[in-house]
TILO-480176 format. One line per 8 residues: number of its first residue (from 0); for each residue x, y, z of N, C-alpha, C, O, CB. Coordinates in steps of 0.001 Angstrom, whole numbers, always signed. Glycine has a CB too. Example, Ala and Ser with C-alpha at 12.3 -4.5 7.8 and 13.67 -1.06 7.14 Angstrom:
2
0 = +13190 -5690 +7800 +12300 -4500 +7800 +13200 -3300 +7800 +14236 -3319 +8465 +11308 -4473 +9046; +12850 -2250 +7080 +13670 -1060 +7140 +12900 +30 +7870 +13409 +1138 +8039 +14084 -598 +5725
//
This chain:
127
0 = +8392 -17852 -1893 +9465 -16871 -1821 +10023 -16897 -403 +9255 -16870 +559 +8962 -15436 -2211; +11849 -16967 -198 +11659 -16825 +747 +12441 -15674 +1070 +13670 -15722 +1032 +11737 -17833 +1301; +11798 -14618 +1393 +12361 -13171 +1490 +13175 -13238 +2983 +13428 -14205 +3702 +10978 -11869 +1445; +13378 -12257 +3088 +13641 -12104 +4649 +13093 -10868 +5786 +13031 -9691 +5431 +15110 -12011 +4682; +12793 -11217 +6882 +11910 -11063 +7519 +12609 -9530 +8597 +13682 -9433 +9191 +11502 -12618 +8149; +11128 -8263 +8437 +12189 -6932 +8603 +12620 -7353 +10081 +12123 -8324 +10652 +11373 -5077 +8493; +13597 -6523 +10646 +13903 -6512 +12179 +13509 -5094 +12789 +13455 -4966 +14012 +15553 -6812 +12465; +13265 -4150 +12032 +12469 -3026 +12253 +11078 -2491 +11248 +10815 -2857 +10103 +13495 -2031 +12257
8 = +10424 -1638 +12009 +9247 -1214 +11112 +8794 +47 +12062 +8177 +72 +13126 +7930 -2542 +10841; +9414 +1197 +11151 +8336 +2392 +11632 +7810 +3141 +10312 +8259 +3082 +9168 +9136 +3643 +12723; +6296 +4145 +11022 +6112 +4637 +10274 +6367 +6446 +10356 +6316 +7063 +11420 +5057 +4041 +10072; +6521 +6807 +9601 +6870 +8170 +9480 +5919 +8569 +9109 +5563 +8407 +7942 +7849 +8587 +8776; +5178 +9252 +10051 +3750 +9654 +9785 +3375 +11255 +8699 +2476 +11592 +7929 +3148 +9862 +11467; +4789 +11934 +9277 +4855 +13300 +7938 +4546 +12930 +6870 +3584 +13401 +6263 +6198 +13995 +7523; +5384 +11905 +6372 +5846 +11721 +4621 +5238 +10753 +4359 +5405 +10497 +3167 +7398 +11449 +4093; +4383 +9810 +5005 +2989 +8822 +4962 +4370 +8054 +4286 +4675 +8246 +3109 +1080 +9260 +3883
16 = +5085 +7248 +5103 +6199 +6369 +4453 +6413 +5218 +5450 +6547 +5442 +6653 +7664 +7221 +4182; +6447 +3772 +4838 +6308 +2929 +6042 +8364 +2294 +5748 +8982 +1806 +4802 +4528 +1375 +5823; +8653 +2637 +6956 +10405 +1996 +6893 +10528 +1000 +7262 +10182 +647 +8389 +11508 +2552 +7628; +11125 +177 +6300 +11121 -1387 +6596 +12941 -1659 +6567 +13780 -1201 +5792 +10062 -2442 +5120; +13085 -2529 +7671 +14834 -2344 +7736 +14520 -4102 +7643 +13611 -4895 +7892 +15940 -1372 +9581; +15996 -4092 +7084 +16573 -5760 +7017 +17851 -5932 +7557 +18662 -5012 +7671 +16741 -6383 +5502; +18082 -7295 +7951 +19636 -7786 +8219 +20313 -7182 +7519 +19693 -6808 +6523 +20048 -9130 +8011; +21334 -6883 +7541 +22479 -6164 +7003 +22495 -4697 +6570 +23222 -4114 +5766 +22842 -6833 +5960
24 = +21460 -4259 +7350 +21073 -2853 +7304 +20781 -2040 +5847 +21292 -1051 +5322 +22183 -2174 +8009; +19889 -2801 +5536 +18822 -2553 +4152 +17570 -1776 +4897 +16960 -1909 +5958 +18158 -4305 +3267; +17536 -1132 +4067 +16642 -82 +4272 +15465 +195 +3263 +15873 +844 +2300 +17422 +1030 +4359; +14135 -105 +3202 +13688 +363 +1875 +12279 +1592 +2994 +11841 +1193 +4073 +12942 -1416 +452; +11934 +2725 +2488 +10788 +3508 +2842 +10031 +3285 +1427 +10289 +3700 +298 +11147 +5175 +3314; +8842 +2345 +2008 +7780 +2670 +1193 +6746 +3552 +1275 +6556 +4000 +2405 +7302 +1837 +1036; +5771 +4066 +113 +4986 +4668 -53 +3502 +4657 +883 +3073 +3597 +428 +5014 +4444 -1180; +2625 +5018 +1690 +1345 +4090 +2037 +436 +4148 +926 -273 +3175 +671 +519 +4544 +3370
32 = +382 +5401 +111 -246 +5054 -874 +18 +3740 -1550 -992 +3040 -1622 -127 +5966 -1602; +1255 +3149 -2134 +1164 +2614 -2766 +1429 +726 -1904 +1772 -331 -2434 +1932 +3382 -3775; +1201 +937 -962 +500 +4 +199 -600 -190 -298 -1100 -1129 -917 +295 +525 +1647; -1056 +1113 +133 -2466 +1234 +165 -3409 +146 -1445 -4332 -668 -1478 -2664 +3233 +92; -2514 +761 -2478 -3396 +301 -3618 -3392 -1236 -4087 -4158 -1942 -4743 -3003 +1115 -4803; -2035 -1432 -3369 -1869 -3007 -3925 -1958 -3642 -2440 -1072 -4244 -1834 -158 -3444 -4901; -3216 -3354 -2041 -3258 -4006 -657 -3916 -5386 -940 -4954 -5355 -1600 -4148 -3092 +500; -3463 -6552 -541 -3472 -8324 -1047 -5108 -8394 -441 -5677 -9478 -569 -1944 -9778 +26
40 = -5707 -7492 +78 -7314 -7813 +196 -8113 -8358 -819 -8098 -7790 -1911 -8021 -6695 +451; -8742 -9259 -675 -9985 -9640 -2049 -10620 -8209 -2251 -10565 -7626 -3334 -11538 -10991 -1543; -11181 -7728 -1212 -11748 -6416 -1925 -10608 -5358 -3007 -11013 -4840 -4047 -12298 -5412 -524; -9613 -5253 -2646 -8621 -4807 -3547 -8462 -5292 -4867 -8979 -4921 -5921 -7546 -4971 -3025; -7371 -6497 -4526 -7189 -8038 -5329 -8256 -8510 -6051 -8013 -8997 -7155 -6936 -9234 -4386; -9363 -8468 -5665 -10434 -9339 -6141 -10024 -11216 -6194 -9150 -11883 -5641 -10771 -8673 -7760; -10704 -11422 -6769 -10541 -13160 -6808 -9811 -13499 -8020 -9529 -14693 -7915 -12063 -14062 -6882; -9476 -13154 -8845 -8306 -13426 -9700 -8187 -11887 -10725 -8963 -10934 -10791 -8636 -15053 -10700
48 = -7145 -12098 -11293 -6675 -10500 -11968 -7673 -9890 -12631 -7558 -8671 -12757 -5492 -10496 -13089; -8852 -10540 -13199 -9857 -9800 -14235 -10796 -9317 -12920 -11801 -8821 -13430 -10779 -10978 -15656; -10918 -9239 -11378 -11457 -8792 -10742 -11243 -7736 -9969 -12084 -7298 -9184 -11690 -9431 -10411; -9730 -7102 -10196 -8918 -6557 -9117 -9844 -5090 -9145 -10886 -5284 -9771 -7024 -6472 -9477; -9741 -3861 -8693 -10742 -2903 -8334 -9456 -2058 -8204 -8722 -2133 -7219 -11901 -3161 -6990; -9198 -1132 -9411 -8531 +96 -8969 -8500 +970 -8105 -9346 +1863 -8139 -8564 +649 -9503; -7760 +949 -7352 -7803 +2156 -6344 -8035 +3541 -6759 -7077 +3659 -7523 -6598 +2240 -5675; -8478 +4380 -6784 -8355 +5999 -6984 -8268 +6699 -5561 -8505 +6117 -4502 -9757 +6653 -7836
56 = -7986 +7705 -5655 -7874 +9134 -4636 -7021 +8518 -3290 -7332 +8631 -2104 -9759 +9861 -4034; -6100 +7979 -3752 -5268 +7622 -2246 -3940 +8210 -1823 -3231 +7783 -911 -4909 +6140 -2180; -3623 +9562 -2845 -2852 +10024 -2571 -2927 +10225 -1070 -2516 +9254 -435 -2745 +10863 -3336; -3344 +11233 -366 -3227 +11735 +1068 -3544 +10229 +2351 -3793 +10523 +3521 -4621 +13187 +1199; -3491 +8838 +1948 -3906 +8026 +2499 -2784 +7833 +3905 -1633 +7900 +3475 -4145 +6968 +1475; -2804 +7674 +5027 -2171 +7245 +5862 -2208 +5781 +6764 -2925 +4867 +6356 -2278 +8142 +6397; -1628 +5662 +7650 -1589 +4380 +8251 -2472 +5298 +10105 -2396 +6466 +10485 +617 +3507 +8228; -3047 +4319 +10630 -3366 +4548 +12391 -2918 +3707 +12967 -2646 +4078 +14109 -4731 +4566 +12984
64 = -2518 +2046 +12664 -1788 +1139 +12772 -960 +313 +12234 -582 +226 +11066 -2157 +788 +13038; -697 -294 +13157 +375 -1801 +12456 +321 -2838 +13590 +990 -2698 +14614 +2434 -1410 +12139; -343 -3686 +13417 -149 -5137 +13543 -13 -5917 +13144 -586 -6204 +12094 -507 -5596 +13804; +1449 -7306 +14198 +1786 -8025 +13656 +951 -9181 +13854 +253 -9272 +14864 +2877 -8033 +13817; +973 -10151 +12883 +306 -11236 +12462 +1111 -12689 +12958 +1480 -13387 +12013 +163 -11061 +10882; +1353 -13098 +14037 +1785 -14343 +13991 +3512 -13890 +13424 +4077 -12812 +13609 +674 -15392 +12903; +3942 -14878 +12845 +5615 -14428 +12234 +5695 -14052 +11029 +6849 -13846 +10651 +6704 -15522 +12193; +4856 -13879 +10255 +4377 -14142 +8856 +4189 -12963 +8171 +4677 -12746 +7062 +3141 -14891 +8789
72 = +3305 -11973 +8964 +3056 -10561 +8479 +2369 -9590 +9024 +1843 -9867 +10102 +2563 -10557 +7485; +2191 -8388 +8549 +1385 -7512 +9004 +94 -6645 +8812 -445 -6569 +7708 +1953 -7051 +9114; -317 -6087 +9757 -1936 -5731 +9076 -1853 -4516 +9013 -1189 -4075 +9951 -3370 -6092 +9887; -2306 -3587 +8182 -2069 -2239 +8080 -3444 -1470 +8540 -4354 -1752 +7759 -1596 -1906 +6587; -3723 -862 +9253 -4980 -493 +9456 -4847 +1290 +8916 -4488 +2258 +9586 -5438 -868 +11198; -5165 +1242 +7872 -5388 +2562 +6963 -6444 +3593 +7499 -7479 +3122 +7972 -5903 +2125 +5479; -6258 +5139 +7466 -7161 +6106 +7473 -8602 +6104 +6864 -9625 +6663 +7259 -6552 +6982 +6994; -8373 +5325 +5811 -9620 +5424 +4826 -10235 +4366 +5719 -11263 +4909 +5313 -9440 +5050 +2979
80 = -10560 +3577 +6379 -10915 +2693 +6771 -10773 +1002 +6563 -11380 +23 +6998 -11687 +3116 +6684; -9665 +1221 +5682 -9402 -7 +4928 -8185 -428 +5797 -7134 +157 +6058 -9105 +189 +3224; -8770 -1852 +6220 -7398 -2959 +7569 -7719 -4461 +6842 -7049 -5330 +7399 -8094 -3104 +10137; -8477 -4942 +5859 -8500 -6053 +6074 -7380 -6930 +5092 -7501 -8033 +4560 -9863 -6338 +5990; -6505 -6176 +5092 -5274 -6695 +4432 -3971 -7436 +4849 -2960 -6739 +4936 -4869 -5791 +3969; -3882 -8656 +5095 -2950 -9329 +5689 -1440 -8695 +4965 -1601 -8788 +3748 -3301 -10971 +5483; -213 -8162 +5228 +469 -7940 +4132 +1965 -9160 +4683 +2856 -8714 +5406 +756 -5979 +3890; +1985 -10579 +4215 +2909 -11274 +4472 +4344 -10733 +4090 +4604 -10062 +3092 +2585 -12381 +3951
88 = +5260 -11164 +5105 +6955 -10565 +4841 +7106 -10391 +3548 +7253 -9288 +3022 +8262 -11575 +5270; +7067 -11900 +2721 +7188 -11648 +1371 +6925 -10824 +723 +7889 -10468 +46 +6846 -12203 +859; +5862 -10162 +517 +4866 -9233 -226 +5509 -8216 +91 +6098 -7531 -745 +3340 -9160 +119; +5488 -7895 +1695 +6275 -6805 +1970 +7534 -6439 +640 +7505 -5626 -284 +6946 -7195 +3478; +8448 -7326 +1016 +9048 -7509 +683 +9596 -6927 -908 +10364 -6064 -1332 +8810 -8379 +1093; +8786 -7862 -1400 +8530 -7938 -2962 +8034 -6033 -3567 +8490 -5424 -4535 +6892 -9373 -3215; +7039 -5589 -2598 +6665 -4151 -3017 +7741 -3543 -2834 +8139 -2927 -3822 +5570 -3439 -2321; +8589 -3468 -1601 +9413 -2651 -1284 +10766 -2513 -2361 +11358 -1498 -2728 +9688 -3029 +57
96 = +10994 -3926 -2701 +12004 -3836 -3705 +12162 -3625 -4976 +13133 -3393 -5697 +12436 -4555 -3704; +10808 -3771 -5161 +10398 -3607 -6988 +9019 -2171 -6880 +8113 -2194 -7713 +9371 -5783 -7872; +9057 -1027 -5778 +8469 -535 -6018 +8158 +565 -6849 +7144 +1260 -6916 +8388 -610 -5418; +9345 +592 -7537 +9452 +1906 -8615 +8528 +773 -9931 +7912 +1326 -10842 +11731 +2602 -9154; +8558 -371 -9856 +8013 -1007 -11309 +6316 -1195 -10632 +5345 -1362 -11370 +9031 -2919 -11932; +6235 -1138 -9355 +4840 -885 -9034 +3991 +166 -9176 +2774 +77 -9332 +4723 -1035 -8047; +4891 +1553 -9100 +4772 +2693 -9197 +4137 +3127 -10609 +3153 +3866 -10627 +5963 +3169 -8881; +4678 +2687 -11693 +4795 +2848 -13097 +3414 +2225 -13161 +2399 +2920 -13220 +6123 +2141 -13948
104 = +3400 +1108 -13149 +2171 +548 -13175 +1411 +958 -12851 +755 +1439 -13775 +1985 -236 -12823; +809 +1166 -11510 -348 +1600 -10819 -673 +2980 -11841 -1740 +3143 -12433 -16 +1921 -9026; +762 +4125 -11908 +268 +5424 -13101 +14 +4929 -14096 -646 +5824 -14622 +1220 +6540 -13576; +57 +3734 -15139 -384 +3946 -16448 -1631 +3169 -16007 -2199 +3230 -17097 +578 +3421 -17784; -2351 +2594 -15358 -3537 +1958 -14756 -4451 +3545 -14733 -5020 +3917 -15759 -3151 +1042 -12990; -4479 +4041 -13973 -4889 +5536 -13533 -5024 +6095 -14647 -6159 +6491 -14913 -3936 +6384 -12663; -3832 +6330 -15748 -4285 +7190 -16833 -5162 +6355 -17930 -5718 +6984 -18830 -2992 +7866 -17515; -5297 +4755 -17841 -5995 +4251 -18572 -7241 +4365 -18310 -8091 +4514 -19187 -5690 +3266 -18717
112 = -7462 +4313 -17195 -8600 +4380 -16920 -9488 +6275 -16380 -10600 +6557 -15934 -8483 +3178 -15833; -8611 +6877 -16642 -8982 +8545 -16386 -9127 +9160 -14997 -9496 +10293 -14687 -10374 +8880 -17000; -8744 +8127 -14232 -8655 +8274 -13068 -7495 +9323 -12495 -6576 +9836 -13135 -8570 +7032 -12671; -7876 +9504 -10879 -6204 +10276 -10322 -6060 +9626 -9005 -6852 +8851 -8469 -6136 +12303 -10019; -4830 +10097 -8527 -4371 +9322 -6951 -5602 +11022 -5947 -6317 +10770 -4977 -1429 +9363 -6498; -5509 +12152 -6417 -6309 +12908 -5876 -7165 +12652 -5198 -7844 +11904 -5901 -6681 +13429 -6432; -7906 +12797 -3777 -8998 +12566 -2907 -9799 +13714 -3799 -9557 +14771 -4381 -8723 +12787 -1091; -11070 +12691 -3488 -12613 +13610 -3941 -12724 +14866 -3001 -12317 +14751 -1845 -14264 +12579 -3637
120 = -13209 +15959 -3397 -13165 +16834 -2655 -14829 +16958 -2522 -15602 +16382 -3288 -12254 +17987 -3158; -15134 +17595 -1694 -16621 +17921 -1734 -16810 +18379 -3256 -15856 +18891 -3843 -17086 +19175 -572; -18081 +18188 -3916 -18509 +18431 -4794 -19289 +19709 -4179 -19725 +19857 -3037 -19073 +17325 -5417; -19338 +20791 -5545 -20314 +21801 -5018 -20986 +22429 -5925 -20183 +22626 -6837 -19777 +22758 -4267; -21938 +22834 -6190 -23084 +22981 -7116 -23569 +24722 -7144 -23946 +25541 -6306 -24410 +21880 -6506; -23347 +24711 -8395 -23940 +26530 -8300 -25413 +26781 -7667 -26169 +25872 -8009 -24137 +27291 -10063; -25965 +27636 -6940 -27360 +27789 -6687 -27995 +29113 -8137 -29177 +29453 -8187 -27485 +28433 -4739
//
């Protein structure tokens, strides 16, 4: 793919939204959650599609960094502790523009499986 490569990148740390600008002043704000879930890590990804590992509870997920990678891409270093995700322009790319059909997906994934984007809260036990 050959996408094209942002000329800006901030994150808006309120609305956990990463802004990715392009030539001709394209604009897409993505989600970090939904960074977060389709992050190209093997631990994410797994080693081919029958391995991939649903994300749950990443609603409230944020970013602490961003580094760039060579010309190629960037590393997201997430709250939860999760950085080992190379995310190449392309990919970028590709989420940002088709992320409402990522969106859909990831929710009927979640309800298939009974899951929620909700963080675990402490569990607490009657005495």
């Amino acid at each position: 793919m050959d996408s094209p490569i942002p000329t800006h990148v901030h994150y808006h740390k309120k609305n956990r939204l990463l802004e990715l600008t392009y030539p001709g002043d394209l604009h897409y704000r993505v989600p970090i959650e939904l960074l977060r879930v389709y992050s190209p890590s093997a631990e994410v990804r797994g080693h081919g599609a029958d391995t991939a590992v649903l994300q749950t509870g990443k609603r409230d997920v944020g970013l602490l960094d961003i580094s760039q990678v060579g010309h190629y891409a960037l590393k997201l270093h997430f709250d939860d502790g999760h950085d080992s995700g190379l995310y190449s322009y392309d990919y970028l790319y590709k989420i940002a523009k088709h992320q409402d059909a990522y969106w859909a997906e990831y929710l009927d994934e979640l309800k298939a499986a009974g899951a929620s984007r909700e963080p675990m809260g402490i569990q607490f036990k009657e005495l």
